[in-house]
C-alpha positions as MATLAB code, in Angstrom:
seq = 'XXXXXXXXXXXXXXXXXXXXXXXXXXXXXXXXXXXXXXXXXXXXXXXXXXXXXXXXXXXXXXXXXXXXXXXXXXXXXXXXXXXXXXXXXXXXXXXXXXXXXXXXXXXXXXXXXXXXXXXXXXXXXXXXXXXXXXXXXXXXXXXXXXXXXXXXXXXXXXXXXXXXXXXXXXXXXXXXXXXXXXXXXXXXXXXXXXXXXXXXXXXXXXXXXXXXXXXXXXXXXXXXXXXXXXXXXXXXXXXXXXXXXXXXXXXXXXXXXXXXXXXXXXXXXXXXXXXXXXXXXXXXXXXXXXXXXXXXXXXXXXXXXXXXXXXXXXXXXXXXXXXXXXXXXXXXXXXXXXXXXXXXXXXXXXXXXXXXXXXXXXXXXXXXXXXXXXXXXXXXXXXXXXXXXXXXXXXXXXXXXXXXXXXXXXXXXXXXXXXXXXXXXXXXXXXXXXXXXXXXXXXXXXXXXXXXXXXXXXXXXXXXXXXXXXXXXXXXXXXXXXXXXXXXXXXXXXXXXXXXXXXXXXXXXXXXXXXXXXXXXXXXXXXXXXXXXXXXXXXXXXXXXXXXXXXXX';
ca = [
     157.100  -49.614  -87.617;
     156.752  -52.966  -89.584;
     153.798  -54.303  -90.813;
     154.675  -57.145  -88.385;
     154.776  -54.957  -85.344;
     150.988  -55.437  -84.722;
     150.942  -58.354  -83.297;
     148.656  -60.905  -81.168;
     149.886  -60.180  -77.678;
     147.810  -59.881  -74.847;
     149.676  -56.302  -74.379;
     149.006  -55.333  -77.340;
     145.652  -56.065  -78.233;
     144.460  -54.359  -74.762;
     147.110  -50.819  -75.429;
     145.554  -50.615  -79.476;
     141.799  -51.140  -77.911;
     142.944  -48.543  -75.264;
     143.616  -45.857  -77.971;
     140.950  -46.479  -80.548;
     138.912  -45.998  -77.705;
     140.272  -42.864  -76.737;
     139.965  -41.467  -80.187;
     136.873  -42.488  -80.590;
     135.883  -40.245  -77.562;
     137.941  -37.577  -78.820;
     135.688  -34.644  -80.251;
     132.670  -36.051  -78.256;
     133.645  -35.538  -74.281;
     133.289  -31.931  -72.948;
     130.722  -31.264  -75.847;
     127.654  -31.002  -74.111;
     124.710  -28.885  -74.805;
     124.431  -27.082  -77.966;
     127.076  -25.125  -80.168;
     125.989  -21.767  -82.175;
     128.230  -21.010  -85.152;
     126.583  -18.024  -87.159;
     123.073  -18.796  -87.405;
     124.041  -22.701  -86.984;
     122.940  -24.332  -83.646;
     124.492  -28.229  -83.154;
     122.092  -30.300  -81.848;
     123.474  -33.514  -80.580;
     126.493  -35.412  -80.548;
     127.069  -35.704  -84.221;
     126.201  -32.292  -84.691;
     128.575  -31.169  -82.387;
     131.409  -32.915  -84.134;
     130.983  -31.675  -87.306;
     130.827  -27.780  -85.918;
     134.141  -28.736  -84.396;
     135.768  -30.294  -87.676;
     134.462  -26.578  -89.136;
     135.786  -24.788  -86.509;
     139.232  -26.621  -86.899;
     138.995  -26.259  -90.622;
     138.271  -22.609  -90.556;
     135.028  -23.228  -92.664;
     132.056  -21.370  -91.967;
     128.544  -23.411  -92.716;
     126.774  -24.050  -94.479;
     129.371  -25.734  -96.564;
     128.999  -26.408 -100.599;
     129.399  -29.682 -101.553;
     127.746  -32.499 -104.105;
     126.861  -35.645 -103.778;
     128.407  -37.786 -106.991;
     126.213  -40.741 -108.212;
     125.953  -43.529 -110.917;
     122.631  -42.576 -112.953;
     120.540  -45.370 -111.107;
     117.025  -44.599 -109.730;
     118.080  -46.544 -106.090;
     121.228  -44.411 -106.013;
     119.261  -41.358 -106.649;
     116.989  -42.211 -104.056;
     120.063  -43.014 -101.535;
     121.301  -39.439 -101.952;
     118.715  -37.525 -101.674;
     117.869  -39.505  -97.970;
     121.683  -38.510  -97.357;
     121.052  -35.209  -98.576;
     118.226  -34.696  -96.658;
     120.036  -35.519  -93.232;
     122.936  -33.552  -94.329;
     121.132  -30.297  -95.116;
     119.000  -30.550  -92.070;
     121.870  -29.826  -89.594;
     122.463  -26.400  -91.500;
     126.389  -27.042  -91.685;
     125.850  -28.216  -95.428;
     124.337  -27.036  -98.560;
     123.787  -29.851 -101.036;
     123.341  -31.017 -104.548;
     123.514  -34.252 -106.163;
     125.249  -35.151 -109.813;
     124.573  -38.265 -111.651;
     126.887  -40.005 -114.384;
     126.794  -43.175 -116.342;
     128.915  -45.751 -114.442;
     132.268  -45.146 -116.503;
     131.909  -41.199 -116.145;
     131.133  -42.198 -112.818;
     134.467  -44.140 -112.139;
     136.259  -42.165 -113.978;
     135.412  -39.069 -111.901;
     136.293  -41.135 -108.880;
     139.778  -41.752 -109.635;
     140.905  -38.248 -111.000;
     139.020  -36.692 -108.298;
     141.510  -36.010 -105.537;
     144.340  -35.050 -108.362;
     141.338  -32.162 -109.608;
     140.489  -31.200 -106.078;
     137.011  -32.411 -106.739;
     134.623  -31.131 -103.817;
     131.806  -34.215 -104.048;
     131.219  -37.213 -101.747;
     130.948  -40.189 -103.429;
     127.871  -42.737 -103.230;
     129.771  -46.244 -104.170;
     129.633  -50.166 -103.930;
     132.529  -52.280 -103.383;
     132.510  -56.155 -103.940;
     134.965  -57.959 -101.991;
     135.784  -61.709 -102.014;
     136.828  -64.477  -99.675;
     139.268  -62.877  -97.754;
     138.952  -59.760  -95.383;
     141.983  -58.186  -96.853;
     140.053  -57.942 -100.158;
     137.180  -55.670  -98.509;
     140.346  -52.664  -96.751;
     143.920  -52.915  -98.750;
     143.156  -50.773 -102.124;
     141.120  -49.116 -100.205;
     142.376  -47.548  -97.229;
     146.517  -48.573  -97.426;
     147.917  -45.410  -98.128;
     150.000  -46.774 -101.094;
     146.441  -47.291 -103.306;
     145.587  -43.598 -103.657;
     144.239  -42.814 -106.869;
     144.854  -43.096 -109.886;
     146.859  -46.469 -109.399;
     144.908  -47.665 -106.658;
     141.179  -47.470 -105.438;
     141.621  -45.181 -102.573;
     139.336  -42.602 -103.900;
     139.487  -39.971 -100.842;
     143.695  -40.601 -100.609;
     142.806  -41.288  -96.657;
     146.270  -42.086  -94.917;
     146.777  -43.361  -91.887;
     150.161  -44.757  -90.242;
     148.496  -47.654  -87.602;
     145.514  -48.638  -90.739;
     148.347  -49.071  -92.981;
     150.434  -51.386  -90.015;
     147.117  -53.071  -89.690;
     146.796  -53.972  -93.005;
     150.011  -55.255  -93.431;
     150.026  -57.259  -90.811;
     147.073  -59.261  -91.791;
     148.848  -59.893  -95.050;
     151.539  -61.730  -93.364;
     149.908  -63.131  -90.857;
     149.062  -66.660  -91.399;
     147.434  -68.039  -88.088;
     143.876  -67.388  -88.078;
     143.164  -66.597  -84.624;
     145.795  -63.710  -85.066;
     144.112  -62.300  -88.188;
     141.131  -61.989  -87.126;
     142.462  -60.550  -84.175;
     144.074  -58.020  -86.470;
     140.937  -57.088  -89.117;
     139.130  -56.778  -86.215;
     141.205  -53.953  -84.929;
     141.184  -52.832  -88.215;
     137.990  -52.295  -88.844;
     137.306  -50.679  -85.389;
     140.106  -47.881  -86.492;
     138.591  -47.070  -89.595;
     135.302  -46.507  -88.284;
     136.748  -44.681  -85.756;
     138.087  -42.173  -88.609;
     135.336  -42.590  -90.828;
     136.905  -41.999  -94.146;
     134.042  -43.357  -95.460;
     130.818  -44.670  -94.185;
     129.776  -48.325  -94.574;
     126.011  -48.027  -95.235;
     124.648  -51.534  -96.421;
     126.196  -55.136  -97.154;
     124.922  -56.187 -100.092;
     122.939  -59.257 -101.646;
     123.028  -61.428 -104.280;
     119.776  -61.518 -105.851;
     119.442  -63.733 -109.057;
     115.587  -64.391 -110.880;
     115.384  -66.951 -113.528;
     112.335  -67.900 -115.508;
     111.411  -71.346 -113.802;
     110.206  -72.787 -116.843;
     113.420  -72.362 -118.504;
     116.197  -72.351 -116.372;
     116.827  -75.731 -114.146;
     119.221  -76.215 -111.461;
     120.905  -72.614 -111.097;
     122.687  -71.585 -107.776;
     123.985  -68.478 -107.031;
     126.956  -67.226 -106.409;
     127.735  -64.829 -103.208;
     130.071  -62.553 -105.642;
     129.219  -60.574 -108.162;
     132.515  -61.276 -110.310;
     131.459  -65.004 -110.362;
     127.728  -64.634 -111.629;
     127.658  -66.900 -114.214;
     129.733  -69.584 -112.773;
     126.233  -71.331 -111.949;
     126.083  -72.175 -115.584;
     129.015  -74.658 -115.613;
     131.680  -74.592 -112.233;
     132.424  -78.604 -112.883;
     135.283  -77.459 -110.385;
     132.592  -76.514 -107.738;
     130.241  -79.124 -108.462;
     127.566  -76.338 -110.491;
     126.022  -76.697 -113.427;
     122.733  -75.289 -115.331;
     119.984  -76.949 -117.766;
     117.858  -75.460 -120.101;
     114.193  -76.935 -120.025;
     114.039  -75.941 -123.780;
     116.805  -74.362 -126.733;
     120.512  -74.549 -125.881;
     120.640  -70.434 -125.680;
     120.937  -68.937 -122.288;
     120.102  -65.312 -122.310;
     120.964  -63.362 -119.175;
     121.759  -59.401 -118.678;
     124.754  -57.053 -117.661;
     124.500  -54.025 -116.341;
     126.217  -51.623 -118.216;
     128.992  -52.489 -121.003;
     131.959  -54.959 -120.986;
     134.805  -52.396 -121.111;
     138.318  -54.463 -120.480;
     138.841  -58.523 -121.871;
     142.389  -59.130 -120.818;
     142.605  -59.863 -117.084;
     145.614  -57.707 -115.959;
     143.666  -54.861 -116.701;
     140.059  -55.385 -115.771;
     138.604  -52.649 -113.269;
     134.571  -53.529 -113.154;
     132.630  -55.949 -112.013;
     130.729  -56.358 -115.465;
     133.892  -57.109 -116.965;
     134.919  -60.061 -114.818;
     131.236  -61.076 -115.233;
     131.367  -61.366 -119.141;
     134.858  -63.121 -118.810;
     134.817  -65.679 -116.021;
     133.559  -68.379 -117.884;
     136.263  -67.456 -120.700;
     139.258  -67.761 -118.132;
     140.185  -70.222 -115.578;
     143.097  -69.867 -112.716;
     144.985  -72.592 -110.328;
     142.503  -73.295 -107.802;
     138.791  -72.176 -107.694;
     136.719  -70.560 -104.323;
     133.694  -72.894 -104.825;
     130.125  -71.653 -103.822;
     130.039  -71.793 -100.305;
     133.673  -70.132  -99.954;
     135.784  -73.439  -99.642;
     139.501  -73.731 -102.106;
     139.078  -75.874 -105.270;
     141.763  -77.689 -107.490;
     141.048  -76.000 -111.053;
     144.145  -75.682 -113.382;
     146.267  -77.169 -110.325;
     145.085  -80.603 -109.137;
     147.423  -80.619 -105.918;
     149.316  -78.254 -104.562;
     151.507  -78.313 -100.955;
     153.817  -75.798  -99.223;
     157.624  -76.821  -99.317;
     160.710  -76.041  -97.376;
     162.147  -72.704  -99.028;
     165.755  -72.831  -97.075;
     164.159  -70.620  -93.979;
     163.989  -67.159  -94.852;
     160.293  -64.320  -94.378;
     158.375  -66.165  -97.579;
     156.970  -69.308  -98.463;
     157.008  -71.744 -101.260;
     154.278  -73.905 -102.899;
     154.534  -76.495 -105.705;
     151.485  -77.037 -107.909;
     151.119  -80.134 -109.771;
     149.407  -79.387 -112.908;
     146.249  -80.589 -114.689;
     147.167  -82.945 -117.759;
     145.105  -82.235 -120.789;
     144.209  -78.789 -120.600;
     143.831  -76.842 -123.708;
     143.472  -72.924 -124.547;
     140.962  -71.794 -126.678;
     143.624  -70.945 -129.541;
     144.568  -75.037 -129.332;
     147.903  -74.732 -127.142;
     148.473  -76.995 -124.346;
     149.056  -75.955 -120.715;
     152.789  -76.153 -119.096;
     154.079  -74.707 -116.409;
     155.679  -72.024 -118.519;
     152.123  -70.487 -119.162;
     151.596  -69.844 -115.228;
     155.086  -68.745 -114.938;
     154.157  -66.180 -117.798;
     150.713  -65.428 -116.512;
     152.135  -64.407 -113.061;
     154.756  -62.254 -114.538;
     152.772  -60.078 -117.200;
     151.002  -58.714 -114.065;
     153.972  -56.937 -113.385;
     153.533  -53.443 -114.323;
     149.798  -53.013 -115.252;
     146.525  -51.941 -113.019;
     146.381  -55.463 -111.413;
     149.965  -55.745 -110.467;
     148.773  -56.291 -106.807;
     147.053  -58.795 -107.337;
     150.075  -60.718 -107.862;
     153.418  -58.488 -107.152;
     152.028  -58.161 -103.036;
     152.775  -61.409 -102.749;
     154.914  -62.730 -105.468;
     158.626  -63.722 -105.316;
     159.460  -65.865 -108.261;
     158.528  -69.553 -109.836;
     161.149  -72.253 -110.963;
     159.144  -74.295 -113.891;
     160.510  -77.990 -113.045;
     158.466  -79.528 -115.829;
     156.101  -79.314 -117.891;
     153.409  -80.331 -114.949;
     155.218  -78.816 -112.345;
     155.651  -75.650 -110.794;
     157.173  -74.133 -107.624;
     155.984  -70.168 -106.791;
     157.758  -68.725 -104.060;
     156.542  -65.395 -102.038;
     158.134  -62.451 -101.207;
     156.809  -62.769  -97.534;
     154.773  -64.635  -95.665;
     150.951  -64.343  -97.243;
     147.343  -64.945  -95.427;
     145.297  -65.148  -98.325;
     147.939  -66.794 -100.632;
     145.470  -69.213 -102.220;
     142.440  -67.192 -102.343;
     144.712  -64.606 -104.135;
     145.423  -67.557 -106.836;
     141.603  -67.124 -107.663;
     142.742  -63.784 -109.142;
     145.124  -64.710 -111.561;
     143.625  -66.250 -114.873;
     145.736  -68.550 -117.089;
     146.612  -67.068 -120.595;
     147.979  -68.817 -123.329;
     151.978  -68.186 -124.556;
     150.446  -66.200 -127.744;
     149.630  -63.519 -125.396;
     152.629  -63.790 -122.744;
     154.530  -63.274 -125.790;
     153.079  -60.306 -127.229;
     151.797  -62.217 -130.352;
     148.123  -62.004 -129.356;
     145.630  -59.104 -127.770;
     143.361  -60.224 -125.245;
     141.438  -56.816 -125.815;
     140.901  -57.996 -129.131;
     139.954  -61.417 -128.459;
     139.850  -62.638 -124.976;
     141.067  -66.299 -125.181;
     141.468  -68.753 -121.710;
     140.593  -72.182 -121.105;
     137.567  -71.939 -119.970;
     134.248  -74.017 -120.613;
     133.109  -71.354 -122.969;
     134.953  -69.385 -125.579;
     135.015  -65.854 -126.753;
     132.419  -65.221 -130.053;
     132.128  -61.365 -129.848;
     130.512  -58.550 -128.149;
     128.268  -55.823 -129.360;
     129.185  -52.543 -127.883;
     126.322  -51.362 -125.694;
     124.108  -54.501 -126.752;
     125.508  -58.042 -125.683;
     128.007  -60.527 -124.957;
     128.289  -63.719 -126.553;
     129.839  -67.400 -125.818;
     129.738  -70.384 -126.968;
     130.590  -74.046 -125.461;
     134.720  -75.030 -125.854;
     133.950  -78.650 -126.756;
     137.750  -79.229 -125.708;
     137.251  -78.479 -122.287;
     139.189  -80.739 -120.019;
     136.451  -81.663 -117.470;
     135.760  -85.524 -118.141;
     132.605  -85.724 -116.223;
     131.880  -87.327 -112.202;
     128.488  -88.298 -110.469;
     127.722  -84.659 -110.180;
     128.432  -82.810 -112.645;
     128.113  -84.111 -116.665;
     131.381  -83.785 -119.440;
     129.848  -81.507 -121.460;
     128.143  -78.001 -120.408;
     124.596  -78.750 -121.513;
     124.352  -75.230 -122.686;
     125.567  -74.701 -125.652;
     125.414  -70.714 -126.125;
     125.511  -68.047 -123.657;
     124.232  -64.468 -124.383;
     124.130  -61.944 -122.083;
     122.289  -58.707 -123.172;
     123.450  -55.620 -122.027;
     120.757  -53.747 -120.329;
     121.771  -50.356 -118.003;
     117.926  -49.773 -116.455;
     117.093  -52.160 -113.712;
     113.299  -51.469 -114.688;
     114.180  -52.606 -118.059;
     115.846  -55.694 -116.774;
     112.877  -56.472 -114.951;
     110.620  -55.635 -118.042;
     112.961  -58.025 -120.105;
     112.555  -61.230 -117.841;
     109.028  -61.017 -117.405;
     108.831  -60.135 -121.680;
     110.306  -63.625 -121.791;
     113.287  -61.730 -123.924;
     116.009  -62.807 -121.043;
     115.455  -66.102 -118.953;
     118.072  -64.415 -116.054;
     119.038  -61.032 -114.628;
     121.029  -60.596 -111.312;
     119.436  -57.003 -111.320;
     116.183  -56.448 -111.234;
     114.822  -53.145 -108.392;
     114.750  -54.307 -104.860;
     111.140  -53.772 -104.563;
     110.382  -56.109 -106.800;
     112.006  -59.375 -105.287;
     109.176  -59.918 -103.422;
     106.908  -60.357 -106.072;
     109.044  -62.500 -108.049;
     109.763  -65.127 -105.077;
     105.577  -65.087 -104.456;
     105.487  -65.828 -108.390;
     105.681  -69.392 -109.230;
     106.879  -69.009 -112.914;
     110.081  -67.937 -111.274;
     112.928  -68.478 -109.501;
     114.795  -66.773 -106.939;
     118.227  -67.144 -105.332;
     119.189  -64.317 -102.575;
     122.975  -65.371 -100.744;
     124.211  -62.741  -98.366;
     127.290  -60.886 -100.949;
     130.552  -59.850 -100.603;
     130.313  -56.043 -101.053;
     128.887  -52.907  -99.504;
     127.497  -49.690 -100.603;
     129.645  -46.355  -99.319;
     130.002  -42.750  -98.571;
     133.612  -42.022  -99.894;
     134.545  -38.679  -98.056;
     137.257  -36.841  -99.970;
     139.815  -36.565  -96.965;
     142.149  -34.833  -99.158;
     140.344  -31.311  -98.636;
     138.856  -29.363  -95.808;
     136.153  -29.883  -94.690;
     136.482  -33.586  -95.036;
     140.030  -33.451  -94.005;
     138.733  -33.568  -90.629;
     138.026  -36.787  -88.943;
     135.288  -35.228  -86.474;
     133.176  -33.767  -89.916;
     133.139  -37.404  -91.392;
     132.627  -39.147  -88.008;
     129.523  -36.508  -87.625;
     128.095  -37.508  -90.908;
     129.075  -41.257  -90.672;
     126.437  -40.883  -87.490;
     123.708  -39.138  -89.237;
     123.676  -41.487  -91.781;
     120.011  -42.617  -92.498;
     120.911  -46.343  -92.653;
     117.607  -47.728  -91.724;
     116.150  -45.536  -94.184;
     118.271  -46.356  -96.601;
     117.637  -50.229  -96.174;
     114.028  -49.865  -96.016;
     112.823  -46.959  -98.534;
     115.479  -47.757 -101.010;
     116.382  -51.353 -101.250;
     113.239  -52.868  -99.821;
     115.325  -54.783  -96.580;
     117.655  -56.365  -99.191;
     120.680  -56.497  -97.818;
     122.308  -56.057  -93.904;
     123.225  -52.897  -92.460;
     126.688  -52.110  -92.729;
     128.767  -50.219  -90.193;
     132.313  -51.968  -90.905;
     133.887  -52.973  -94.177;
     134.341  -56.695  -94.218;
     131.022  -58.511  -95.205;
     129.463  -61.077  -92.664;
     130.390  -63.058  -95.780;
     133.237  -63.994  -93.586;
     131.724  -64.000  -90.548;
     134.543  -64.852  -88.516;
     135.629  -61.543  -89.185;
     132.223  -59.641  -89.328;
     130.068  -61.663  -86.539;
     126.421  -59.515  -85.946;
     127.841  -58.869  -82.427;
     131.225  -57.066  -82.999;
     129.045  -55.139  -85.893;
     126.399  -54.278  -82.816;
     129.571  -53.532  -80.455;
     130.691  -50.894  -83.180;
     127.883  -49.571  -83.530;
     126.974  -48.770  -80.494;
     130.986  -47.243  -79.661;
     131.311  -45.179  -82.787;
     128.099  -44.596  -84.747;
     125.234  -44.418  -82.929;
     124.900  -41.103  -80.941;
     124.138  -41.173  -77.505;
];
C-alpha cells in the first residue's frame, strides 16, 4: 500500500482502531492463572506474555542478556531498577555494561549487524514536529548503520503510518494519523517509552541576566542571542560567558552531525531559512518571506523564499540564492541526507534574493524541516573549505577553536546582519562564549557553585531543588522534546517476539524510575511524541494508552 492509503475516513479510523485493539489483546486473552515453564511460574499478565514470547521462541528461561548504558550515575541507577524487575520474574538473567557516550553510540549502531544480545537504555530529543520523535526510528528504511533504528524493528502498517503523516498536510488528519501511530507502536513495543524529558538550565543569578530556556536540547544556547526569536542574554559583569557540555564536540559540519553536543557547540555558529522560536512558533531567519506557489499541479509543492539582504558568512562572502541551492544539495549523500532528500525536489535560483524549492511530494513539516538545514558558504559547497576543520556559518558568533576533551570557544561576528528592534539590541552584548567540557554531572554541579562556570544545562536531578530554593541562582525547567528508552533488539529471539517486549514494556518500573532516579523531573512517558506537541501527546490519550497496553490488569 501507499503511504497515502491511511487516510482520515471515518471507515478507516474505526477498522485501524479495530485491529490495534485486537492485537493488543492478542497474547493476553485465554491466559489466565499462572504458567510453569521449568522452575519458572508467570505471575500476571505481563508475566504471562513473556513465557509465551519464550515458548514461541523456543528459549528456555532464564534468558542471558545485558543491559547497555552510557557511564552516567542516573543511567546506572535506571538499569539496575530495570534489572531488578526483569530478574524478578525468573525468565531473565541480567547484567549491565557501561560505555562513554561515543562507545556507547557506537555500539548502538553496529549492534544488530554483530548480533549484539543487550537492551539498550537511550534518550532521544525530538523537535517541533511529531514526525521528528518516530521516522529514523521505527520506518523500516532507518535501520542501522544509516539510520537510527537501533533494534531494525519493521513493520508494514508503522511504516504506512509514517508516511502518511509526511504527506499529509491538514492538521486534523495528522494528528489523526500520529495518533494511530503511536497506539501501534506501543502495541508492539519495540521499545519502551519510559520518561519525557526536561529542560533544566541553572545560571549563577549574579552573573547571568535575562536567560530563557529553550525546550530542545540542540538549541541550548540560543538564549544567549536568538535576535530572530526575540532572546538575548547580559552579563552583570566581564563579557565571557562560561557554560558546560556534556561530553566532547565530535562533528562541525552540519551534514554530518549525529549528537546533541555537537549541534549545541554549533548553533550559534550556523543559521538556516526560518527559525522555530522559543515557544515553538516559525521565524523568518535567513528568509524574510516566504509563500507557497502554483507548481503546474502535480503530488509536490513549491515555495519561494525571498532572501535577507546583507547577510555575510564568517569567511566575508555574501549570501545569494546559490548558497541555499548548494546547502540543500551537499546533503545529498551523507548521514543527514533525510533531512533534506525526504522532502526535496529541486530549487530554480531566480536571483540573487530569490529562490524557489520545490518538493518531491507533498510535506507536513516542510518548514520546521527548514530549521534543519544550516546555510554554508560557496567555499565549502565547492570543496575549497572543511567545515571539520573550521566550522564557518553566519551566525552571531564565529568559530575560535576547540580543545579536545576541554572546551569550546566563540567569539561575537561583529558583521552580523541583525540591525537591532525594541527588543532585542544590534550587537550580542556578550562578547565571548566558552563552554567547558565537563562529562560528570556532579562535576558540573561542583563547577557552577565553584563559580568556575556561570551555566550548565546538566546538573543531577536531585539537586534542582536546591538550586531553585537558592537565591544566588537561577533556574529555568520547560517541559523538552525527548524521552528516555528501552531499545529492544527485535532482530534476535527472544526480543523478536512482540509478546516478550510487550511483557517487559509492562513491568517497567516507571514510577520508580521518575522518582528514585530523576527526582520527578520530567513526565512519564508511555508513547513517543513529547506533550511538547500536545496536540499530538494530550495527558488523556497518554492515560487512554496506558491503561489499553501497559498497565496490567
Amino acid at each position: 500500500m501507499s503511504g497515502n492509503s491511511v487516510g482520515p475516513s471515518e471507515r478507516g479510523r474505526l477498522r485501524r482502531r479495530s485491529l490495534l485493539k485486537r492485537a493488543g489483546a492478542a497474547g493476553i486473552a485465554g491466559l489466565a492463572g499462572c504458567i510453569r515453564s521449568n522452575s519458572v511460574t508467570a505471575d500476571g499478565p505481563a508475566e504471562e506474555l513473556i513465557q509465551e514470547g519464550f515458548e514461541a521462541a523456543d528459549v528456555e528461561p532464564p534468558f542471558e542478556t545485558t543491559i547497555a548504558i552510557t557511564e552516567d550515575e542516573e543511567r546506572n541507577k535506571f538499569a539496575q531498577l530495570l534489572r531488578s524487575e526483569l530478574n524478578g520474574t525468573g525468565f531473565f538473567d541480567i547484567s549491565i555494561t557501561s560505555q562513554d557516550f561515543g562507545s556507547h553510540v557506537d555500539m548502538m549502531f553496529a549492534a544488530a549487524e554483530q548480533n549484539e544480545n543487550a537492551m539498550f537504555v537511550s534518550s532521544w530529543t525530538g523537535g517541533w514536529d511529531p514526525s521528528n520523535y518516530v521516522d529514523m526510528l521505527f520506518h523500516s528504511d532507518d535501520h542501522t548503520p544509516n539510520g537510527s533504528n537501533v533494534g531494525h524493528y519493521s513493520d508494514e502498517t508503522v511504516d504506512e503510518y509514517i508516511n502518511a503523516g509526511l504527506t499529509e498536510t491538514n492538521q486534523e488528519d495528522r494528528v489523526e494519523i500520529y495518533r494511530n501511530l503511536q497506539e501501534k507502536l506501543v502495541a508492539d513495543s519495540p521499545a519502551s517509552f519510559v520518561r519525557f524529558s526536561e529542560a533544566t538550565h541553572v545560571w549563577d543569578g549574579d552573573v547571568v541576566s535575562g536567560w530563557e530556556t529553550y525546550p530542545l536540547r540542540p538549541g541550548t544556547y540560543y538564549a544567549i542571542y536568538a535576535p530572530w526569536a526575540g532572546v538575548y542574554t547580559e552579563l552583570e559583569e566581564g563579557s565571557e560567558f562560561v557554560g558546560d557540555l556534556g561530553s566532547d564536540v565530535t562533528n562541525y559540519d552540519p551534514v554530518t552531525i549525529n549528537g546533541t553536543v555537537s549541534s549545541q557547540a554549533t548553533a550559534l555558529l550556523y543559521e538556516q531559512l526560518v527559525g522555530v522560536d522559543f515557544d515553538g512558533e516559525i521565524r523568518p531567519m535567513l528568509a524574510t518571506d516566504w509563500e507557497r506557489i502554483d507548481d503546474g499541479g502535480g503530488d509536490g509543492m513549491t515555495y519561494r523564499f525571498t532572501l535577507r539582504e546583507g547577510v555575510r558568512f564568517h569567511n566575508g562572502e555574501e549570501l545569494t540564492a546559490a548558497h541555499v541551492r548548494g546547502s540543500l544539495e551537499r546533503y545529498e549523500g551523507t548521514p543527514r541526507e533525510n533531512d533534506v532528500y525526504d522532502w526535496y525536489e529541486t530549487s530554480e535560483v531566480v536571483d540573487d534574493e530569490t529562490i524557489e524549492i520545490s518538493c518531491s511530494r507533498e510535506y507536513g513539516p516542510f518548514e520546521s524541516a527548514l530549521f534543519n538545514v544550516s546555510i554554508v558558504p560557496m567555499a565549502v559547497i565547492d570543496g575549497e573549505h572543511d567545515l571539520e576543520s573550521e566550522p564557518v556559518g553566519t551566525g552571531p558568533y564565529r568559530f575560535v577553536e576547540h580543545e579536545s576533551d576541554n572546551h569550546w570557544r566563540m567569539e561575537r561576528f561583529d558583521d552580523h546582519w541583525f540591525e537591532g528592534n525594541k527588543a532585542v539590541p544590534e550587537t550580542a552584548p556578550i562578547e565571548t562564549v566558552t563552554l567547558e567540557i565537563i562529562t560528570e554531572k556532579s562535576s558540573r554541579q561542583g563547577a557552577l557553585e565553584a563559580g568556575n562556570i556561570h551555566f550548565s544545562y546538566g546538573v543531577p536531578s536531585a539537586s534542582v531543588a536546591d538550586f531553585e530554593s537558592d537565591a544566588a541562582y537561577g533556574v529555568g525547567r520547560h517541559v523538552g522534546g525527548g524521552f528516555d528508552m528501552v531499545i529492544y533488539p527485535t532482530y534476535r529471539a527472544p526480543f523478536s517476539e512482540r509478546s516478550v517486549r510487550r511483557g517487559c514494556n509492562m513491568l517497567l518500573p516507571r514510577e520508580r524510575i521518575l522518582e528514585n532516579v530523576y527526582r520527578g523531573i520530567g513526565q512519564l512517558a508511555y508513547t513517543p511524541v513529547s506533550p511538547l506537541l500536545e496536540e499530538y501527546a494530550s495527558e488523556s490519550f497518554q492515560e487512554t494508552i496506558a491503561d489499553e497496553y501497559v498497565r496490567p490488569n
